[in-house]
mmCIF file of the N, C-alpha and C atoms, coordinates in Angstrom:
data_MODEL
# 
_entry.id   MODEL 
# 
loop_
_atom_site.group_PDB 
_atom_site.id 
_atom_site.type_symbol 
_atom_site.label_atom_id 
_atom_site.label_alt_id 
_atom_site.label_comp_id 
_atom_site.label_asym_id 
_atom_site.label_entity_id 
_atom_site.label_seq_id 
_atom_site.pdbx_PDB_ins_code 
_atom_site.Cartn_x 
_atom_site.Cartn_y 
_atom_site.Cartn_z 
_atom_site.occupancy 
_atom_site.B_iso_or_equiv 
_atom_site.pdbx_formal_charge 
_atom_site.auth_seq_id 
_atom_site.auth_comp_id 
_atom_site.auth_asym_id 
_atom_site.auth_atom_id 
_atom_site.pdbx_PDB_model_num 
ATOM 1   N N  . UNK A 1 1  ? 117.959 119.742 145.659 1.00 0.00 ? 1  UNK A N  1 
ATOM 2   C CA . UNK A 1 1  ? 117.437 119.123 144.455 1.00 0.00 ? 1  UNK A CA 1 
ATOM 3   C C  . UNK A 1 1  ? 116.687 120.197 143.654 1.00 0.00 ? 1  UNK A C  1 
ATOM 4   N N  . UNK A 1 2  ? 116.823 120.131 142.227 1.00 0.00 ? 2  UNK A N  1 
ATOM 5   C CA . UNK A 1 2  ? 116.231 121.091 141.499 1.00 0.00 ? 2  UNK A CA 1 
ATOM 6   C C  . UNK A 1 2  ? 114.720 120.772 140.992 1.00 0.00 ? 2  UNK A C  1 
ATOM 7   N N  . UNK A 1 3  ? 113.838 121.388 141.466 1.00 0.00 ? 3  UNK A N  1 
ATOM 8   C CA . UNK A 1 3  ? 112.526 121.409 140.661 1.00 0.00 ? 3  UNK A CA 1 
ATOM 9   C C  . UNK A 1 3  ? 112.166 120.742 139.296 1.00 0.00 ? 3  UNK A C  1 
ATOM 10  N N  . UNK A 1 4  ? 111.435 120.005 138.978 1.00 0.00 ? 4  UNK A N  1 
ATOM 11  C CA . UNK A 1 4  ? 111.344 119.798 138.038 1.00 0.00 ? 4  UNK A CA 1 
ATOM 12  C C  . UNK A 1 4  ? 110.883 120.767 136.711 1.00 0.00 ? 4  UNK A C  1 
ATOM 13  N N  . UNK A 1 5  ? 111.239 121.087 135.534 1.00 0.00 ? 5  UNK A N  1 
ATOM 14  C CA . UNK A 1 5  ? 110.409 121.710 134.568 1.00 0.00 ? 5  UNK A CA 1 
ATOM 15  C C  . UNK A 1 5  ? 110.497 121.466 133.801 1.00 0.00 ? 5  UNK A C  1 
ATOM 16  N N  . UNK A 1 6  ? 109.024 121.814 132.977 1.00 0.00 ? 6  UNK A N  1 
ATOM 17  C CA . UNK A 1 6  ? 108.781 121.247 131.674 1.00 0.00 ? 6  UNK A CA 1 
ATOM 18  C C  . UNK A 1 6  ? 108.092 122.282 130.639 1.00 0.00 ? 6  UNK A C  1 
ATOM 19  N N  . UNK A 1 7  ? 107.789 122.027 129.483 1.00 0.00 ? 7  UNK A N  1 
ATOM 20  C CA . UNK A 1 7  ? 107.504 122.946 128.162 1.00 0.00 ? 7  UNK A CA 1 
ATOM 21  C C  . UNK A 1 7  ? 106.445 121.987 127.314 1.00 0.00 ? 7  UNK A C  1 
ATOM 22  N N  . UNK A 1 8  ? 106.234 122.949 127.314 1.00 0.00 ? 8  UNK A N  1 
ATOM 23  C CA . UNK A 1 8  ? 104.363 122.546 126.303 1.00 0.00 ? 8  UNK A CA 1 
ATOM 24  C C  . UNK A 1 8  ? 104.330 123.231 125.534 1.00 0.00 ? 8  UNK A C  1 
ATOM 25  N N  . UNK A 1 9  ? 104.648 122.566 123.679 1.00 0.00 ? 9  UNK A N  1 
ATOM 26  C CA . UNK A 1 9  ? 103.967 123.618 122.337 1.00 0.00 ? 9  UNK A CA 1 
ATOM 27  C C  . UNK A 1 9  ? 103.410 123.067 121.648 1.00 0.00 ? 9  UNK A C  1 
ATOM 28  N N  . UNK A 1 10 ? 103.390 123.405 120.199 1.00 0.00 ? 10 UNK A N  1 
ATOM 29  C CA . UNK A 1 10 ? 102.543 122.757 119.091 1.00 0.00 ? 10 UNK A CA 1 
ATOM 30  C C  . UNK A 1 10 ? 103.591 122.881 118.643 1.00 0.00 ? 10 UNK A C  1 
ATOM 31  N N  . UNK A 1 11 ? 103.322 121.723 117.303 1.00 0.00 ? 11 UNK A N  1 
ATOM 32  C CA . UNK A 1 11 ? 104.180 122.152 116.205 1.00 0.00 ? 11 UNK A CA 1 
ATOM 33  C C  . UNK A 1 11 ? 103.165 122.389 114.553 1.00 0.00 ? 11 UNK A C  1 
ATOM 34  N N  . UNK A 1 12 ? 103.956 122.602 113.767 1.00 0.00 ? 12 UNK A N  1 
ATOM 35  C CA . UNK A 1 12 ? 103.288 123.177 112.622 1.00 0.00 ? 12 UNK A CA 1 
ATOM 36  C C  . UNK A 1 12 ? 103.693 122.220 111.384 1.00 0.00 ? 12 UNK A C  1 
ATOM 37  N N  . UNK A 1 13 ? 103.088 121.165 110.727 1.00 0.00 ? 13 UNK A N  1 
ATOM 38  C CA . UNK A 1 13 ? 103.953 120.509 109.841 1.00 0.00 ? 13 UNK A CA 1 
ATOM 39  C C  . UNK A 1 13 ? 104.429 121.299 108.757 1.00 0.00 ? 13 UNK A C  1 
ATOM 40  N N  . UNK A 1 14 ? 105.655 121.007 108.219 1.00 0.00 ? 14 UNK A N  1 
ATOM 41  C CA . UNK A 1 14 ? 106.435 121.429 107.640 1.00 0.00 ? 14 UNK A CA 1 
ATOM 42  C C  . UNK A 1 14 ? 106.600 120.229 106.158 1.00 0.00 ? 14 UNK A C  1 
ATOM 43  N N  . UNK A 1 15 ? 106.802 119.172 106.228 1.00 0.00 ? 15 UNK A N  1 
ATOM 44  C CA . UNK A 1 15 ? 107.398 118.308 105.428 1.00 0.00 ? 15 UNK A CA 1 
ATOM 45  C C  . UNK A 1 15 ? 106.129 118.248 104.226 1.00 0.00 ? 15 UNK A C  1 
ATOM 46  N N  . UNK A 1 16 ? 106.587 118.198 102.899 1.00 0.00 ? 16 UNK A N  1 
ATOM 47  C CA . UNK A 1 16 ? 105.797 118.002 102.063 1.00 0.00 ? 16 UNK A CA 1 
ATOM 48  C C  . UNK A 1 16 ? 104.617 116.812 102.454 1.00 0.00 ? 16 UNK A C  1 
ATOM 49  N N  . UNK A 1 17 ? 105.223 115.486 102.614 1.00 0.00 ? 17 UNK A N  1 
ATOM 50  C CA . UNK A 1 17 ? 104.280 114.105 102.342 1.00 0.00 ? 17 UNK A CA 1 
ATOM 51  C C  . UNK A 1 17 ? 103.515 114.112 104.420 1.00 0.00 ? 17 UNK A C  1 
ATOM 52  N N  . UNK A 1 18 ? 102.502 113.735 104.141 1.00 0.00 ? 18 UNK A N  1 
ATOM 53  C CA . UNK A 1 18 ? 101.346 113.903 105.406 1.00 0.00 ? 18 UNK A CA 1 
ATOM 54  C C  . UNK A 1 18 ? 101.180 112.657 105.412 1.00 0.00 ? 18 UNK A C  1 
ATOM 55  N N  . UNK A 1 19 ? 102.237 111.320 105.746 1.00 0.00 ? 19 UNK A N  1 
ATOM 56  C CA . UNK A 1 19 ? 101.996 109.757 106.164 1.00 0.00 ? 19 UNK A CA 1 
ATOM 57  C C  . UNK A 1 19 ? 103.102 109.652 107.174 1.00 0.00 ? 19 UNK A C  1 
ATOM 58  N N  . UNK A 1 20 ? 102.734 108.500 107.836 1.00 0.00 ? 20 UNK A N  1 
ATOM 59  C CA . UNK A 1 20 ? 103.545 108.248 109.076 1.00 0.00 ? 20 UNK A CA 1 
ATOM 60  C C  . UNK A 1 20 ? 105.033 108.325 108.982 1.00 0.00 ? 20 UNK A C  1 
ATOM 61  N N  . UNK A 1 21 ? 105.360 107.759 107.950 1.00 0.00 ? 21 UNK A N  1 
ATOM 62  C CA . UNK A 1 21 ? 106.515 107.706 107.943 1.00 0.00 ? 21 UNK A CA 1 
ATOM 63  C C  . UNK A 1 21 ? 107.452 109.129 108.239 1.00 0.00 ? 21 UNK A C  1 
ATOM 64  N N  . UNK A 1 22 ? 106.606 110.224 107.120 1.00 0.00 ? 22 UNK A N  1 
ATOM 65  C CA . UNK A 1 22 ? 107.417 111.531 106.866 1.00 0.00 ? 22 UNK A CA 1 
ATOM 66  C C  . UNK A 1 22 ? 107.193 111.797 108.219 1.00 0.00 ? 22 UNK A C  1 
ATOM 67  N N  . UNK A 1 23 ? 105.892 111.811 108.934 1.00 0.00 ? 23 UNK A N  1 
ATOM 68  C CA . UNK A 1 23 ? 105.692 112.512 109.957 1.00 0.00 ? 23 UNK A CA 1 
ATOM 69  C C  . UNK A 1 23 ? 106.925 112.473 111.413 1.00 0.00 ? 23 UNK A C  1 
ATOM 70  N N  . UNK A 1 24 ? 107.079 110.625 111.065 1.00 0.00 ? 24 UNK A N  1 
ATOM 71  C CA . UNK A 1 24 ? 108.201 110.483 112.189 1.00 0.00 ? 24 UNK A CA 1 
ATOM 72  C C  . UNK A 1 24 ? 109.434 111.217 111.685 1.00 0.00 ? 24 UNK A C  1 
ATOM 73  N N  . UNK A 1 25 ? 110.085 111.206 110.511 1.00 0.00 ? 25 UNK A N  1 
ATOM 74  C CA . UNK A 1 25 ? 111.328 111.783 110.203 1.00 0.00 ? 25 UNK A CA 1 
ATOM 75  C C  . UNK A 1 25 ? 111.273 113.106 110.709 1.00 0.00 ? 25 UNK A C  1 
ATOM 76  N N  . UNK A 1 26 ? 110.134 113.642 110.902 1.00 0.00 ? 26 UNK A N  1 
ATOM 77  C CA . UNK A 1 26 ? 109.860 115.563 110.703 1.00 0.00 ? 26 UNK A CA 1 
ATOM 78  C C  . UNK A 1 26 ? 110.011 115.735 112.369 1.00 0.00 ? 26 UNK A C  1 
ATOM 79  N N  . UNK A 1 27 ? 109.656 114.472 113.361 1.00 0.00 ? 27 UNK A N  1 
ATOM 80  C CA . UNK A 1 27 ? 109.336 114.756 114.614 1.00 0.00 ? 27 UNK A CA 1 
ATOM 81  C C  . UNK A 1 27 ? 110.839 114.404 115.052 1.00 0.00 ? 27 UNK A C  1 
ATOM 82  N N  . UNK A 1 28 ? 111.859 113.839 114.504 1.00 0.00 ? 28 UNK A N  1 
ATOM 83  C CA . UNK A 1 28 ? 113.246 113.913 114.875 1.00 0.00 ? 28 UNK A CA 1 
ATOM 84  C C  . UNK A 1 28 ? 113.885 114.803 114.005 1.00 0.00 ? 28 UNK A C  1 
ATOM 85  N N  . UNK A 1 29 ? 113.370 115.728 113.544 1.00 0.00 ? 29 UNK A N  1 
ATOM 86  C CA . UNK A 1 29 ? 113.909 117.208 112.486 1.00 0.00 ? 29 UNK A CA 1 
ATOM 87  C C  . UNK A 1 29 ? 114.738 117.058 111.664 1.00 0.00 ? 29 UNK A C  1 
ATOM 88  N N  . UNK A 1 30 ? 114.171 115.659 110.818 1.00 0.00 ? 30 UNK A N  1 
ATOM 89  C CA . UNK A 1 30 ? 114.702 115.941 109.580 1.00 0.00 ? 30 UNK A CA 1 
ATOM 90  C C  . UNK A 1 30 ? 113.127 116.308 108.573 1.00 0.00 ? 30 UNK A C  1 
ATOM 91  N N  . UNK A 1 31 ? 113.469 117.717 108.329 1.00 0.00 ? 31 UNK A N  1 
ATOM 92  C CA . UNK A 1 31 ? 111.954 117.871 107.185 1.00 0.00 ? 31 UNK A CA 1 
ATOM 93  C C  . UNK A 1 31 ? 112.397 117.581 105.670 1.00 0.00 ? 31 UNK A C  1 
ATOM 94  N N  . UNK A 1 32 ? 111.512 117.268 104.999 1.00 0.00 ? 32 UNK A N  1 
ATOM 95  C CA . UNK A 1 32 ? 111.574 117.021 103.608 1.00 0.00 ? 32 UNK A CA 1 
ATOM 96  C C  . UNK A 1 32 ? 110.971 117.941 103.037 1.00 0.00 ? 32 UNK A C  1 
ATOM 97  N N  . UNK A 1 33 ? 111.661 117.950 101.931 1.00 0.00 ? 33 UNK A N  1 
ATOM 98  C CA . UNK A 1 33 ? 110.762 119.210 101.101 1.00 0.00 ? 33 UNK A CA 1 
ATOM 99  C C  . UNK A 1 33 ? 110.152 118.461 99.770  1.00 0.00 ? 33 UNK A C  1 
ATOM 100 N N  . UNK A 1 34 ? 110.629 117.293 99.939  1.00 0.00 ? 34 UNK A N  1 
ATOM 101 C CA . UNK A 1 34 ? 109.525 115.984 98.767  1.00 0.00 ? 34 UNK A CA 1 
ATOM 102 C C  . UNK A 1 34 ? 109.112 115.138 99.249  1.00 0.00 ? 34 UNK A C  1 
ATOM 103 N N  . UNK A 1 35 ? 107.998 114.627 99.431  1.00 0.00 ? 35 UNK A N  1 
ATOM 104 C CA . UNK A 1 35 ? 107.623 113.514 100.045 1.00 0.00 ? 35 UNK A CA 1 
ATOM 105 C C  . UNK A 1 35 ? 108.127 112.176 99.722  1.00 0.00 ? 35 UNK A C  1 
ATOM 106 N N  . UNK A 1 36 ? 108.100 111.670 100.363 1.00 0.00 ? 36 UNK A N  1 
ATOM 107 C CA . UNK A 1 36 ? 108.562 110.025 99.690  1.00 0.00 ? 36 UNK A CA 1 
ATOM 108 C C  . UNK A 1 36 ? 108.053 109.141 99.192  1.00 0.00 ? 36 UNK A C  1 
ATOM 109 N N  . UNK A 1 37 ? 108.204 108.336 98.050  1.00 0.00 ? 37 UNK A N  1 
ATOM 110 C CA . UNK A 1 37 ? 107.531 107.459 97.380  1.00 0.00 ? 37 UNK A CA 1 
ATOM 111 C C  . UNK A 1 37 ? 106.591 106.322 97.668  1.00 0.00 ? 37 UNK A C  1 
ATOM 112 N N  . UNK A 1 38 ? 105.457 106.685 97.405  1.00 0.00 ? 38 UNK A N  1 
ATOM 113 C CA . UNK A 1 38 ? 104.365 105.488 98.050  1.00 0.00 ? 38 UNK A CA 1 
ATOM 114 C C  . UNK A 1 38 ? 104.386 103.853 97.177  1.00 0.00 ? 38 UNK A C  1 
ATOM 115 N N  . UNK A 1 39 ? 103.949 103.047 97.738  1.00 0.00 ? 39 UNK A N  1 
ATOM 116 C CA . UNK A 1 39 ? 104.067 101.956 96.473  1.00 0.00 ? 39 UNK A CA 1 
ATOM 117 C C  . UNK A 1 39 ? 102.069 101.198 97.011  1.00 0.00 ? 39 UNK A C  1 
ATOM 118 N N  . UNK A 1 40 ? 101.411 101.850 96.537  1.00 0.00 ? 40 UNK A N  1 
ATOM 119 C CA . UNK A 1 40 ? 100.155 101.300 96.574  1.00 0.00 ? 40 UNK A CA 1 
ATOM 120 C C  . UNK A 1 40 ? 99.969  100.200 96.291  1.00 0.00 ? 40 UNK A C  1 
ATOM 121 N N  . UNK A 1 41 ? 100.277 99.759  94.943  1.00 0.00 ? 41 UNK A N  1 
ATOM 122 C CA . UNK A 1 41 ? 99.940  98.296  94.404  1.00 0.00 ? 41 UNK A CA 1 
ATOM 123 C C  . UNK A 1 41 ? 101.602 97.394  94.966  1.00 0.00 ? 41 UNK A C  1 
ATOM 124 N N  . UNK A 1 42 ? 102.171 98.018  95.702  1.00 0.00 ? 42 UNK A N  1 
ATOM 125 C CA . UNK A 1 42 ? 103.473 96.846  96.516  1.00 0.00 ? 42 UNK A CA 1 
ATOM 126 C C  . UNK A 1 42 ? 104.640 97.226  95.888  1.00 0.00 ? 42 UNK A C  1 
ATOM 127 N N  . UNK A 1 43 ? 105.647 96.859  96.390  1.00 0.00 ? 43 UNK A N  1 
ATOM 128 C CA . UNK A 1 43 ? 107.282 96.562  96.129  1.00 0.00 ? 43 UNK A CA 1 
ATOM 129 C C  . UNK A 1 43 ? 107.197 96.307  94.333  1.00 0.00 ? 43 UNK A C  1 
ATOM 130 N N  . UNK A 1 44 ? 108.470 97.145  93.775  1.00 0.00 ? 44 UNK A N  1 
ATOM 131 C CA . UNK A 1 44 ? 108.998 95.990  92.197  1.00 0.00 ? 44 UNK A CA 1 
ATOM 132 C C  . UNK A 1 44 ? 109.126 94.647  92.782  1.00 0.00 ? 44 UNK A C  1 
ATOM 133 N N  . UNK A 1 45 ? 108.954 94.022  91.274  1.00 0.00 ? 45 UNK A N  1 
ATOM 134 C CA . UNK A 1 45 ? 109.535 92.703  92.361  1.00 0.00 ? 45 UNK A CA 1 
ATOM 135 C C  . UNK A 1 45 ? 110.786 92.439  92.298  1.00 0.00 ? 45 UNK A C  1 
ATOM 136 N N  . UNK A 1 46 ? 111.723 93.316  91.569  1.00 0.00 ? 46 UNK A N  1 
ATOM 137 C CA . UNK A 1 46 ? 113.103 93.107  91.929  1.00 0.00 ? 46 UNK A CA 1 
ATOM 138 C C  . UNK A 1 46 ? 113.384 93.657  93.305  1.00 0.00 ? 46 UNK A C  1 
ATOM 139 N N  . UNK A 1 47 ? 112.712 94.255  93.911  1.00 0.00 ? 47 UNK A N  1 
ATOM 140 C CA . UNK A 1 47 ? 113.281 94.565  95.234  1.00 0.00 ? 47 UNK A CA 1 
ATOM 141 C C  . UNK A 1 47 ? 112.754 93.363  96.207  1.00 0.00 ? 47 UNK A C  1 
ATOM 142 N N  . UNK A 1 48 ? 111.370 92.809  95.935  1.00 0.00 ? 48 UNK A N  1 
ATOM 143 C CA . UNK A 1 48 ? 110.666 91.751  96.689  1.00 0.00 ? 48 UNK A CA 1 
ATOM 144 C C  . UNK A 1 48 ? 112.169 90.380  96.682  1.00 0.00 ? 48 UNK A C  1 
ATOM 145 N N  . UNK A 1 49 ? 112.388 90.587  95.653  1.00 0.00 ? 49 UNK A N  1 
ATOM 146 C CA . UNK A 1 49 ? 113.575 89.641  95.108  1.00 0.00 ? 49 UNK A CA 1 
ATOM 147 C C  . UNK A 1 49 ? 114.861 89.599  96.044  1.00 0.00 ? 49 UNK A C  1 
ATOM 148 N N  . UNK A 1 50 ? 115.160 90.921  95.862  1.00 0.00 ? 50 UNK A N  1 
ATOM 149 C CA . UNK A 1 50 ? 116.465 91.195  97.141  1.00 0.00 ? 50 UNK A CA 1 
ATOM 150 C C  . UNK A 1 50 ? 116.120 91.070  98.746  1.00 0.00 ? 50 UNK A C  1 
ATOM 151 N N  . UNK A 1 51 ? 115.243 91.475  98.822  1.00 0.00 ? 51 UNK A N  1 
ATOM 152 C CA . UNK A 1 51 ? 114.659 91.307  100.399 1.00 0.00 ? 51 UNK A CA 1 
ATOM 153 C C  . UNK A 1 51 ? 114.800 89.968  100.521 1.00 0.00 ? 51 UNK A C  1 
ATOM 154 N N  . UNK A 1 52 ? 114.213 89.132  99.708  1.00 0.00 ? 52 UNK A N  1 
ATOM 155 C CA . UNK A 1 52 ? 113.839 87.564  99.829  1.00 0.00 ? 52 UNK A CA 1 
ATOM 156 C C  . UNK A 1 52 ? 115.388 87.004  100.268 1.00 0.00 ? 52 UNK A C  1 
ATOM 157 N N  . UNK A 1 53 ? 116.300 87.120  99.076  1.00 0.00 ? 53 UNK A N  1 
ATOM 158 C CA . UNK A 1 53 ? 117.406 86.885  98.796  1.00 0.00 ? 53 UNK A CA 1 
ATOM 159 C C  . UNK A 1 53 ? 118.195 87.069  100.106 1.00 0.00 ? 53 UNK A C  1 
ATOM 160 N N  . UNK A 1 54 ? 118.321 88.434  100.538 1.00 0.00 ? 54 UNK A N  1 
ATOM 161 C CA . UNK A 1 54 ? 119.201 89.067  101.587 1.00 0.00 ? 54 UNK A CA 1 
ATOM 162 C C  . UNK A 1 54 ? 118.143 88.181  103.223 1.00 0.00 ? 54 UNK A C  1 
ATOM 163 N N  . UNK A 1 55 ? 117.273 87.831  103.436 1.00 0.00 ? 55 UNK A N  1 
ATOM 164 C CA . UNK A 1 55 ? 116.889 87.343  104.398 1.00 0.00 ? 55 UNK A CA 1 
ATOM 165 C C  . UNK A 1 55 ? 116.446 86.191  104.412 1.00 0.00 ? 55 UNK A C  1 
ATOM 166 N N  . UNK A 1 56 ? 116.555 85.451  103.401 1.00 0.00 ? 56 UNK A N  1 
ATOM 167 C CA . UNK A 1 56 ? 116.562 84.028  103.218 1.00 0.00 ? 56 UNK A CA 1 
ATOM 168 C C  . UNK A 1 56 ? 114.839 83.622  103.859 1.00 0.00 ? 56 UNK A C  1 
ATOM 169 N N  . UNK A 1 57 ? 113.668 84.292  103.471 1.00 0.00 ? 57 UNK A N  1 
ATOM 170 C CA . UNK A 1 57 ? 112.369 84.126  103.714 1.00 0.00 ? 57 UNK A CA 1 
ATOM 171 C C  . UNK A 1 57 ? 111.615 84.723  102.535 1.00 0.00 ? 57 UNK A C  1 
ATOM 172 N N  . UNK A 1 58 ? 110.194 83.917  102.467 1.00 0.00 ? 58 UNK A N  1 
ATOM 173 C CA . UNK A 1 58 ? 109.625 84.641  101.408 1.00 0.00 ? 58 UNK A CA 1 
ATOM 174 C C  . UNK A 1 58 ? 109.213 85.623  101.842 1.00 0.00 ? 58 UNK A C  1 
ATOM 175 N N  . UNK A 1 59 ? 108.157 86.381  101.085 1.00 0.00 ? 59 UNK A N  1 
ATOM 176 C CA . UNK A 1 59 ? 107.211 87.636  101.330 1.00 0.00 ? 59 UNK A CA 1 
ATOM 177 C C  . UNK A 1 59 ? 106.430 87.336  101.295 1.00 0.00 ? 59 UNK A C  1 
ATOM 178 N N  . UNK A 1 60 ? 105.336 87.334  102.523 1.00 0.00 ? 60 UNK A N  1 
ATOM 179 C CA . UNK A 1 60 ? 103.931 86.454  101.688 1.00 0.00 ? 60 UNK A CA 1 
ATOM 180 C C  . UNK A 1 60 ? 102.624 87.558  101.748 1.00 0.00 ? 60 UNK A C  1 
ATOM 181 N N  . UNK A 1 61 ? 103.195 88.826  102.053 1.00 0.00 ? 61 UNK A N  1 
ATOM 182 C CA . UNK A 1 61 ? 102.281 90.112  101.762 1.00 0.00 ? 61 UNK A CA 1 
ATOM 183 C C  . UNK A 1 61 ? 102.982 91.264  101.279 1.00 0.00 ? 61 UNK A C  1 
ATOM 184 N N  . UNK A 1 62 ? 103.225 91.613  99.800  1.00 0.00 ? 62 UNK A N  1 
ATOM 185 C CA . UNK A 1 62 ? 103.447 92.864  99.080  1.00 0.00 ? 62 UNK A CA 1 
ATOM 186 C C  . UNK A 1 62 ? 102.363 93.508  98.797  1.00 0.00 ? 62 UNK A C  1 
ATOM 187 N N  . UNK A 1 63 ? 101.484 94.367  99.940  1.00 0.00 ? 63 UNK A N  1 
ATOM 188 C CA . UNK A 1 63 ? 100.626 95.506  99.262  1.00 0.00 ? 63 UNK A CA 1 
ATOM 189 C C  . UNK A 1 63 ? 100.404 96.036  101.100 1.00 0.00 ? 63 UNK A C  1 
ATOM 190 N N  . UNK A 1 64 ? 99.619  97.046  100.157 1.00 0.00 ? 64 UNK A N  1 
ATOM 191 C CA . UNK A 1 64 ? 99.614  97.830  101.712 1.00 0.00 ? 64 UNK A CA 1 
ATOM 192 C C  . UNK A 1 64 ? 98.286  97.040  102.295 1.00 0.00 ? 64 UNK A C  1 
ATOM 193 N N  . UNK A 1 65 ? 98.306  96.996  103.274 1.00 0.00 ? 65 UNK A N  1 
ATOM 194 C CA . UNK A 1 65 ? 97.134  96.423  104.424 1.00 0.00 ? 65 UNK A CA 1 
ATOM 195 C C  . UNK A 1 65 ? 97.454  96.788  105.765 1.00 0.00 ? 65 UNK A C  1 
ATOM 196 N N  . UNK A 1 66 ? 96.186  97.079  106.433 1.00 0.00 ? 66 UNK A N  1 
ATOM 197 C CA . UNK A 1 66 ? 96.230  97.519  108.129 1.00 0.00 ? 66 UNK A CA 1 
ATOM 198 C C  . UNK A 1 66 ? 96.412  96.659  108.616 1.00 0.00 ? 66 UNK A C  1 
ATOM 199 N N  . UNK A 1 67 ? 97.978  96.776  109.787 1.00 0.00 ? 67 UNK A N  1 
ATOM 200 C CA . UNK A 1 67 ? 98.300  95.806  110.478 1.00 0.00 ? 67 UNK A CA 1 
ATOM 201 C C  . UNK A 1 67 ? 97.718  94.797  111.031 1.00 0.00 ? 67 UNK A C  1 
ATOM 202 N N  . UNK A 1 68 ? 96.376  95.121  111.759 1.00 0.00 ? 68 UNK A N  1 
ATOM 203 C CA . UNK A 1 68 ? 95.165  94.126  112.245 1.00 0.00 ? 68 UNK A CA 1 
ATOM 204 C C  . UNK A 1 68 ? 94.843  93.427  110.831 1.00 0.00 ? 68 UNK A C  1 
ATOM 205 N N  . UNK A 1 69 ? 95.019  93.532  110.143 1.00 0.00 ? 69 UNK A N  1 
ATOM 206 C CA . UNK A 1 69 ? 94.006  92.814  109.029 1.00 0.00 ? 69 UNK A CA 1 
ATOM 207 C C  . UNK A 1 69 ? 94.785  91.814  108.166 1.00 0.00 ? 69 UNK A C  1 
ATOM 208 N N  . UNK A 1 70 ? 96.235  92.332  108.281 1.00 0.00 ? 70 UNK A N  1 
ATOM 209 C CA . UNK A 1 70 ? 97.460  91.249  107.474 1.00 0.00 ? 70 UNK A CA 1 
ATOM 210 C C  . UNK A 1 70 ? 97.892  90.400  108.379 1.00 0.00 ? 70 UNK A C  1 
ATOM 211 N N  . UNK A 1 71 ? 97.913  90.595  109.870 1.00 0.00 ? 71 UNK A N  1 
ATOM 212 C CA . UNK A 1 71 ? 97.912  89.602  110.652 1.00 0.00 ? 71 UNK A CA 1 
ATOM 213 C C  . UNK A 1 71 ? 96.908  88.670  111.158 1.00 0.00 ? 71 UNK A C  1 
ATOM 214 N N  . UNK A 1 72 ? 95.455  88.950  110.729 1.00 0.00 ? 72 UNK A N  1 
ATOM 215 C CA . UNK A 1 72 ? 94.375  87.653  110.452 1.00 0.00 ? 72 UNK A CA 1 
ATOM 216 C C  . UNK A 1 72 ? 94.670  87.325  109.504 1.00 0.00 ? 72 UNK A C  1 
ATOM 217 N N  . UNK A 1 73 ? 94.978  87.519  108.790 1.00 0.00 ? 73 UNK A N  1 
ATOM 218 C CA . UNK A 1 73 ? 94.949  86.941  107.054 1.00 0.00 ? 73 UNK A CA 1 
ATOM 219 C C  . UNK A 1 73 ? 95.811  86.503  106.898 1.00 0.00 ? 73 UNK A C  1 
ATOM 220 N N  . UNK A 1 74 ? 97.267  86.701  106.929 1.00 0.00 ? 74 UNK A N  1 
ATOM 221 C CA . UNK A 1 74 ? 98.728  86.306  106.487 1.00 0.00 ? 74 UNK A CA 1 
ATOM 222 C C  . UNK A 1 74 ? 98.848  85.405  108.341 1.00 0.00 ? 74 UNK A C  1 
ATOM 223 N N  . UNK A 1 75 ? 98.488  85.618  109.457 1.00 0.00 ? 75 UNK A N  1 
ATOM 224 C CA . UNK A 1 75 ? 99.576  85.339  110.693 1.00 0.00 ? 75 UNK A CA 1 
ATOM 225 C C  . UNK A 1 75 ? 100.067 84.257  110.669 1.00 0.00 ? 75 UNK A C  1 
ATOM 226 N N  . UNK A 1 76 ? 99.014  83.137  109.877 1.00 0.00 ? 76 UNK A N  1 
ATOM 227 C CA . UNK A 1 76 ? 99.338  81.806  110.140 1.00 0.00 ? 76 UNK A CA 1 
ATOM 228 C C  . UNK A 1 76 ? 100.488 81.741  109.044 1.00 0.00 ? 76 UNK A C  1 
ATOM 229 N N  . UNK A 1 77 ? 100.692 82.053  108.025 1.00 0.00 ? 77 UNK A N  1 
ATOM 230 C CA . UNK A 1 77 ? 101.954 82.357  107.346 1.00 0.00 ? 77 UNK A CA 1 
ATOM 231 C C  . UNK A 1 77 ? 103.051 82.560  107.702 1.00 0.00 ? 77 UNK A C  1 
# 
């Protein structure tokens, strides 16, 4: 049976945008060299529209909020 081994480094970010999202794309090596579009104040609502449409449910939270905090507020929703 062969030994086990393993490797320990850092990495160095690379990708323009510094939010979770880019960060995961960058940690399966795809880097960006533009970050990706934030929507602070929520979705157009033509897209709120298609989501709705394509999954046959409303939306009953378009804006950003910390997961703990949209699920007291919205869960019973």
């Amino acid at each position: 049976m062969k030994p086990l081994i393993s490797q320990v480094g850092r990495m160095q970010e690379f990708s323009a945008g510094k939010d979770s999202l880019n960060g995961h794309w960058e940690m399966m090596g795809a880097s960006l060299k533009e970050s990706l579009d934030t929507f602070p104040n929520g979705f157009l609502s033509w897209l709120i529209h298609k989501i709705e449409t394509f999954s046959n449910r409303k939306v009953i939270l378009n804006r950003p909020a910390a997961t703990l905090t949209a699920i007291k507020n919205f869960g019973q929703q």
